[in-house]
N, C-alpha and C positions, 0 to 999 in steps of 0.2 A: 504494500500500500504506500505511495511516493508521493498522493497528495496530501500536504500538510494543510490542516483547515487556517483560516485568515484570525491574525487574534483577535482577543476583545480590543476597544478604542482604547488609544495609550492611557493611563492612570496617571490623574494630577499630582503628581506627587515633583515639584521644582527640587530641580539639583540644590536649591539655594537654601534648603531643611534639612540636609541628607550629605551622608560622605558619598562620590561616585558609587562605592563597595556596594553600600548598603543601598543605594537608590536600584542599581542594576539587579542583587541579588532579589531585592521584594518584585523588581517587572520582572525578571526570568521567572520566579514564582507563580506569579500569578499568569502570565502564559503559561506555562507549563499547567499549570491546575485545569483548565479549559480543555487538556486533549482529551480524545476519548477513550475507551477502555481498550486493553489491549486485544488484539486481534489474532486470528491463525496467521501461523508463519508465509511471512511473504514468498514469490515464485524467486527463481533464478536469478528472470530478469528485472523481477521487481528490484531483488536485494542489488545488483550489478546496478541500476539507475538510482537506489539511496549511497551507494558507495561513491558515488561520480557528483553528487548533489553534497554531502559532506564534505568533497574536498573543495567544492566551489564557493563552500561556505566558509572553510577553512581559511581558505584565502579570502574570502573578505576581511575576516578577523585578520589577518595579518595587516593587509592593505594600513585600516582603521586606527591598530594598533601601533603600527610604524607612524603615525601621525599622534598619537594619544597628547603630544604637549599641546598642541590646538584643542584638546577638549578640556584638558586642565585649565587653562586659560580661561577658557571661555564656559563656565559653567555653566549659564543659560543655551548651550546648544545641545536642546534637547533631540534634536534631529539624529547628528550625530552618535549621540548616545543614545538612542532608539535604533538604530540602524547595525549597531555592533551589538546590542542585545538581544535583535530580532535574531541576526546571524547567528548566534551564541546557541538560542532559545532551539532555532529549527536544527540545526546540528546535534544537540542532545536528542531531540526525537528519532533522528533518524541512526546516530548511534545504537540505540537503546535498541532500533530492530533490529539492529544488525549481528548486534552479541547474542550468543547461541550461551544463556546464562547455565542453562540446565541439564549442562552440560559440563559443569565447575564441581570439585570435590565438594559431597556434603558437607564439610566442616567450613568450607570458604565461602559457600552459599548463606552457611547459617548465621555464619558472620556478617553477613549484608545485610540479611535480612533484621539480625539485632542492630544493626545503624540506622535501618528505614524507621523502625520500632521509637527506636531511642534519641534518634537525631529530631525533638520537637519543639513548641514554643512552649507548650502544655501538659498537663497531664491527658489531658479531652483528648487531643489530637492524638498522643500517645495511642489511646487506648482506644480509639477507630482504626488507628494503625495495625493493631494487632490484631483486630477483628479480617482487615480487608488482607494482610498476606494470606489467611488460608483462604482467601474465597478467588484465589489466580488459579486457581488447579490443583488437581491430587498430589503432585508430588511435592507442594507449598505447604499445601495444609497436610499431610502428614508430619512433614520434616519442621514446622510450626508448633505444631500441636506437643512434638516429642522435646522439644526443648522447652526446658524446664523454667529457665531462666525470662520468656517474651512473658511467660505471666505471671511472673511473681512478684509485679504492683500491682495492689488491686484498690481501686476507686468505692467504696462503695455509696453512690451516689445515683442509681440508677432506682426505679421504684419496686418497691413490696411487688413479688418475694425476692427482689435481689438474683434474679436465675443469670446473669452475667458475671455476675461480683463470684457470685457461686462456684460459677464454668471455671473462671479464673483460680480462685484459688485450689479447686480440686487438680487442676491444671499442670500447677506450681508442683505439686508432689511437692519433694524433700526439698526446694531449692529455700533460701531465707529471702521470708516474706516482708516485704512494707505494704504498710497496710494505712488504709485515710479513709477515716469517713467524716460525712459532711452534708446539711440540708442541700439539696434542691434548690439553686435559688429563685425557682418559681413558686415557692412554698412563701419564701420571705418577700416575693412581691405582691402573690396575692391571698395565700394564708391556706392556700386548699391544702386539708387535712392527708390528702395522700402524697404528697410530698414532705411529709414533716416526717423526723426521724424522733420517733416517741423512745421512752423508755423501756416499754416492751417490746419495741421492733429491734431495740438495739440488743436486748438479751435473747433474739431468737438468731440476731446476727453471731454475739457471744457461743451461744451455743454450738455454732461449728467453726470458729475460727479458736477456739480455747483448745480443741482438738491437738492443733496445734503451736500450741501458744512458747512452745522450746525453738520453734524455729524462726517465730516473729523477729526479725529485724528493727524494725520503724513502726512505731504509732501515733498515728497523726489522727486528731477528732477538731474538727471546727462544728461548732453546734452554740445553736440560739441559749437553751432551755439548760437545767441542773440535773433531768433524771438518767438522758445518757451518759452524762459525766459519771455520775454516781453508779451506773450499773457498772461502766467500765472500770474503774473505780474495784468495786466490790470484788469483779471477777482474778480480775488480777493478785490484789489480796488472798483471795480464801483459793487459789487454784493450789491444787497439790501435787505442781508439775513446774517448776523452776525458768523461768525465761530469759536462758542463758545466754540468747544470742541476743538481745532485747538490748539496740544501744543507742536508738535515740525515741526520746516520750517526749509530742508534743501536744496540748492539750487546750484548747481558746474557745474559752464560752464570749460567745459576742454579746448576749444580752445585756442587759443593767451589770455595769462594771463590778460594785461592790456586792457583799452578804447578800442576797433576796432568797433565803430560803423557801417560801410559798405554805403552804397551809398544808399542802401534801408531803412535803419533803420535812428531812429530819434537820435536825438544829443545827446551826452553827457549827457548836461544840461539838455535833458528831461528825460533822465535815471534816473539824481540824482533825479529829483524831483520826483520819484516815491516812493508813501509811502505804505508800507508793509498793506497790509488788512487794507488800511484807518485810520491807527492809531488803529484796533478797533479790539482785538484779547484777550480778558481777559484770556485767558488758557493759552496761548505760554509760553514755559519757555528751549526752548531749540529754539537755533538759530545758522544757518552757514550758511556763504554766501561766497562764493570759483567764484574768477573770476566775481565778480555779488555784485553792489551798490545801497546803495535805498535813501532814503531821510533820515536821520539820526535823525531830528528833531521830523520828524513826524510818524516815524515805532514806535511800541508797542516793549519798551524794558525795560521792568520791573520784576523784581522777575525773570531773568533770573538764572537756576542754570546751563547753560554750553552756553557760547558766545566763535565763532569760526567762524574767519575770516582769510580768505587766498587772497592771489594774487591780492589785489587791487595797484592802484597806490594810492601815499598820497595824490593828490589833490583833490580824491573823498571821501576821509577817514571823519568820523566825525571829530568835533572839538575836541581841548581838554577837553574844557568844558561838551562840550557834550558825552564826554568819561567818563569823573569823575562821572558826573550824572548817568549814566548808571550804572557804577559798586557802587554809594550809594544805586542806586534803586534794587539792585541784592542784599542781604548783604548776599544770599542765595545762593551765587555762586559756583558752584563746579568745573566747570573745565570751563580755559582761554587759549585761544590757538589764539594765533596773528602769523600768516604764512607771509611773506610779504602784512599784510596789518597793521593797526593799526592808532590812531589820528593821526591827520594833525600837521606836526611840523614848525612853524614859521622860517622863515631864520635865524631871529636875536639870537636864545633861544640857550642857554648857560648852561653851568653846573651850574649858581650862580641862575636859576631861578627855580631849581628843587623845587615843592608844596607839602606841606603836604601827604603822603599817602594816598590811602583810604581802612581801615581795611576789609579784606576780612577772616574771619577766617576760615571760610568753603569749603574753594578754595582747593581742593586737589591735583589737577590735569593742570598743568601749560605749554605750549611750547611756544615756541620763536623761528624765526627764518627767514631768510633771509633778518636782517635787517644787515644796516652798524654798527658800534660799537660806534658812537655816537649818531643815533634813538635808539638802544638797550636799552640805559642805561636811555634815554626819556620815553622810554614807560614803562620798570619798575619798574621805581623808582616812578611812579604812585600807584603803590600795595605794599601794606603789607600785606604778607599770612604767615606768620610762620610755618602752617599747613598743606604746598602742600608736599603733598607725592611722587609725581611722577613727576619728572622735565626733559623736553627734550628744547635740544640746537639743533639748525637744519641750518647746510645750513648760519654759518656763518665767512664769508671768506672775501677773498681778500683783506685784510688790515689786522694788528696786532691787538687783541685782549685782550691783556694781562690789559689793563687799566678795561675791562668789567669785567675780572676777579674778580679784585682787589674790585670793584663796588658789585661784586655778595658776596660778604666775610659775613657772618651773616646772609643774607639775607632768604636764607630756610632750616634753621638749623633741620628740621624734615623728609628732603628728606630719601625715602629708595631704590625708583629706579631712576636709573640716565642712559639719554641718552645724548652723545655726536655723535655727525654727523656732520662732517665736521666743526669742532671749529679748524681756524687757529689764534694760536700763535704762536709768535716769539720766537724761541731760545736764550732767555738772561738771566742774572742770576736774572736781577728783576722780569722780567715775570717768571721765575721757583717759585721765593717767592712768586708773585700773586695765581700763580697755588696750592701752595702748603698751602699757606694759607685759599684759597675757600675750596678748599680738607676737609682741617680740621673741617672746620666749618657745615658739611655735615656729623657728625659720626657715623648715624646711615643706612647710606648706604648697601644695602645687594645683590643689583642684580645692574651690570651694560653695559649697553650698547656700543656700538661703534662701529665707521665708521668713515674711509676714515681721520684717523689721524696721524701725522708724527709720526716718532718712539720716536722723544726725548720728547713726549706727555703723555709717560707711564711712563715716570721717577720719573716726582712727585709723582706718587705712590707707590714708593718704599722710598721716605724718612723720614730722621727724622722729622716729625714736628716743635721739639720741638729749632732746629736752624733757625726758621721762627717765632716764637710767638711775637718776635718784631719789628719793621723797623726800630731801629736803631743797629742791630744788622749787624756786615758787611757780606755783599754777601759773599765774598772770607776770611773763615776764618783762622786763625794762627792756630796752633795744640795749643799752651796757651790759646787762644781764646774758641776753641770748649771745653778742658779739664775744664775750668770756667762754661761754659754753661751744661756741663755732669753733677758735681757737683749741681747745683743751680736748672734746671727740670728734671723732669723724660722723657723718652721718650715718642715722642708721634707718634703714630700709624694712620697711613692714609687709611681711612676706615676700621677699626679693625673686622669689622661684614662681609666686602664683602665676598661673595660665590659662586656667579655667576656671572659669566661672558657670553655675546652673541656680537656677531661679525661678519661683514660683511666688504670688501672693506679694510683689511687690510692685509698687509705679514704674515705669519704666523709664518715668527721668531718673527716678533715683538710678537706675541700671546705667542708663547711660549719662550720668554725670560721674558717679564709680569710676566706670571705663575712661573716661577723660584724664580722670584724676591719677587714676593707675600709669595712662602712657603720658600726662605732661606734669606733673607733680613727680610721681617718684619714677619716673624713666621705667615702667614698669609695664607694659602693653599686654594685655591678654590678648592671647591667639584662641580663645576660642568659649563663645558663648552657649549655652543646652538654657532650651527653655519647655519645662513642662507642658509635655501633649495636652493637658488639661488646660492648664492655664494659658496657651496658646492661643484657644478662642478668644481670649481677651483680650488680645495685642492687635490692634487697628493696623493697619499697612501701612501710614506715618510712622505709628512707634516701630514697626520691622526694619521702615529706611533708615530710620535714629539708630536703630542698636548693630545695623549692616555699616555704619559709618564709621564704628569703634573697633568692630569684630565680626567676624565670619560666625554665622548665627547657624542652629542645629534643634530639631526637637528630639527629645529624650521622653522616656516611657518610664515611669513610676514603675518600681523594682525590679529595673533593666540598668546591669551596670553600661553608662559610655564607654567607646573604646579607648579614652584617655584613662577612666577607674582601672578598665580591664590592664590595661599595661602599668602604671600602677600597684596592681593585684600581682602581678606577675614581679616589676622588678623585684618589688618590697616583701614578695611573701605574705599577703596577707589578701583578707579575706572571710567570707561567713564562716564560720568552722562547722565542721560536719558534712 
């Protein structure tokens, strides 16, 4: 078959949002997804007339490519770059008849076929993936079906009785299972009761996944409500079968953040005293518990290398004690991430009772947030990481700030990405020296985040340092004053490395006053703008040619690393753990 159908109309997607990479790789996509389903094998002379048609295409791509600085240049020639993609696109198809695939040793076959599987954006697509390799033919879906490994994620997200979820795990045999369940979310748009994952649907799920619960891998539950928590909860506890391969538990009740135990459920108090798999889980080394508390005493929390707690209230929070311990039993820690939960803080405790640290050197990957500015500085001043690379502030408001600053000053002198989200200080000129001091102590900074900050927020990054290096140096200085201080240090540069910039939730003068300030204030140009797919709608085509005038502008996708993080990730070694 050598005619190739005509694609859909080009997709609006301007080179001027997108790296070339990524602009080419989403149209060859979406060409490609439009062909139709594979067919019997072409004649002789069919295949002899796609073998003559790929090399003609071949050579276009070369042609194109021997030219490619004209497309770099000229990023709006979208012509050009529709024309080497088209070429691109119809050569993969006619490749792809031409390979005689099943005709490859089973082991090399099976290997492909776990890339088609596993190579996705999703778990969704994933798990269509795995359905459509055995529906290509017998000798797919046997050599499919006998590998153990395409179905051993299982989603269960599909409706009562779950006969997919099912297929799948019977599927997996002995292979180590991850395992996620999760509503429907057409349950949570429009409430219809057969998409909602109840509590007794979740114990007839239990009922055959406990089976075998020695070779659970990964447990994952996102759910609204407290009773699936709780069944899963119980099963784990009271099983009399050890889940020893059990090494990451993650667990997010979305509903009402804090306590709502409900009129059907049990207390509080029997909440807390519930202990994680009996105490009895030698693998686990990844744990999050989002809206959801267990018995802190008695859960297995040891040689954690990522602890991630969100939305508890502090009365059910561990102790401090039992915090410390926690993170000496971790020394392996890699990423800490306290969301409005963290240790219990005593009424009485004071800044004079701050304890020894406890050394985390491994700790890459650090967030904080929704605390007041007197918890904040409680809970970290518990850690010494010298070595987090990736530090986010979240969601910390309604009070002045500027003292945590001051608090934070040395503290992760090896940061290279830096998030701020809603970090409210006050406008004074002490707080601009707290600011401008933390600033400095961070110089190795290169990609930076933000949201939802006032504008006199960005100022500290345009100044000298080096009129901040001591506190007794006056806020408001004399022109005699600063001309002493000129003489005596050199200048110092506030984040001298940064390069990128992403942003969401702010005016985009403030963005593009920033970016001014960066290349004619501190000789400091950022090469390269990301601005949230979300908040994109809200950027007028004025403010696009505003922020195109500073820097080469890019949209980015809420928890899609950029390929500046990804390289980043990569020099520095860091990264989400687990």
């Amino acid at each position: 078959m050598s005619t190739i159908p005509t694609p859909p109309p080009f997709p609006p997607n301007p080179l001027a949002t997108q790296t070339y990479d990524q602009w080419e790789n989403d149209t060859i996509k979406g060409y490609l997804s439009v062909q139709p389903d594979p067919t019997v094998p072409d004649s002789p002379a069919q295949i002899a007339q796609n073998r003559q048609l790929a090399r003609r295409y071949k050579a276009r791509m070369d042609l194109i490519v021997n030219n490619f600085a004209v497309l770099l240049q000229n990023r709006h020639d979208l012509k050009l770059a529709d024309t080497l993609s088209e070429a691109k696109w119809k050569r993969y198809v006619l490749l792809a008849r031409l390979f005689p695939i099943n005709d490859l040793p089973t082991e090399i076959l099976s290997n492909i076929l776990r890339y088609v599987v596993w190579s996705t954006k999703d778990a969704s697509e994933s798990t269509l993936r795995r359905l459509q390799v055995t529906w290509v033919c017998h000798h797919w879906r046997e050599m499919a079906i006998a590998d153990q490994t395409l179905w051993n994620t299982i989603w269960f997200r599909d409706l009562p009785p779950y006969e997919r979820s099912f297929n799948f795990f019977h599927r997996a045999g002995t292979a180590a299972l991850d395992i996620r369940f999760n509503e429907d979310k057409r349950f949570l748009a429009t409430g219809d009761a057969q998409y909602k994952l109840t509590g007794e649907r979740m114990e007839k799920i239990l009922d055959v996944i406990m089976t075998k619960v020695d070779q659970i891998r990964m447990l994952i539950l996102v759910i609204d409500s407290w009773p699936p928590v709780l069944a899963l909860f119980d099963r784990l506890r009271n099983s009399p079968r050890v889940p020893k391969w059990l090494e990451r538990v993650e667990i997010h009740r979305t509903g009402r953040p804090y306590i709502w135990p409900g009129p059907d459920l049990p207390s509080p108090e029997f909440i807390a005293g519930t202990s994680l798999c009996a105490g009895n889980a030698p693998a686990l080394h990844f744990l999050c518990l989002n809206g959801v508390h267990v018995n802190w005493n008695t859960s297995p929390m040891v040689n954690l290398t990522t602890l991630d707690l969100r939305r508890m209230p502090m009365s059910v929070g561990m102790t401090l004690q039992r915090f410390r311990d926690v993170l000496r039993a971790s020394p392996k820690l890699k990423k800490l991430s306290l969301d409005g939960a963290g240790p219990f803080r005593p009424k009485d405790w004071n800044f004079s009772m701050v304890l020894p640290p406890i050394d985390l050197p491994d700790l890459t990957t650090a967030l904080f947030g929704d605390f007041s500015m007197t918890y904040a500085i409680y809970a970290i001043s518990n850690i010494h990481a010298p070595n987090v690379r990736d530090l986010s502030l979240v969601n910390m408001t309604g009070e002045d700030y500027g003292l945590f600053c001051k608090f934070m000053v040395g503290r992760f002198p090896n940061v290279v990405v830096l998030t701020m989200y809603t970090l409210q200080v006050e406008d004074t000129p002490q707080n601009t020296r707290y600011m401008v001091q933390w600033l400095m102590s961070m110089p190795l900074v290169q990609y930076l985040r933000v949201a939802a900050l006032g504008q006199h927020m960005f100022y500290p990054f345009m100044m000298d340092g080096r009129y901040h290096l001591r506190d007794d140096f006056p806020l408001m200085l004399t022109p005699a004053q600063k001309a002493e201080i000129d003489a005596k240090y050199p200048r110092e540069k506030i984040f001298p490395r940064l390069a990128t910039l992403e942003f969401q939730h702010v005016d985009t003068d403030m963005i593009v006053n920033f970016g001014i300030g960066r290349r004619t204030v501190v000789g400091c140009p950022l090469k390269k703008i990301y601005i949230n797919a979300v908040w994109m709608l809200h950027i007028t085509a004025t403010d696009r040619m505003k922020l195109f005038s500073i820097s080469p502008v890019f949209i980015c996708r809420s928890g899609n690393a950029t390929p500046e993080e990804e390289k980043l990730y990569e020099i520095y070694s860091f990264g989400v753990a687990g």
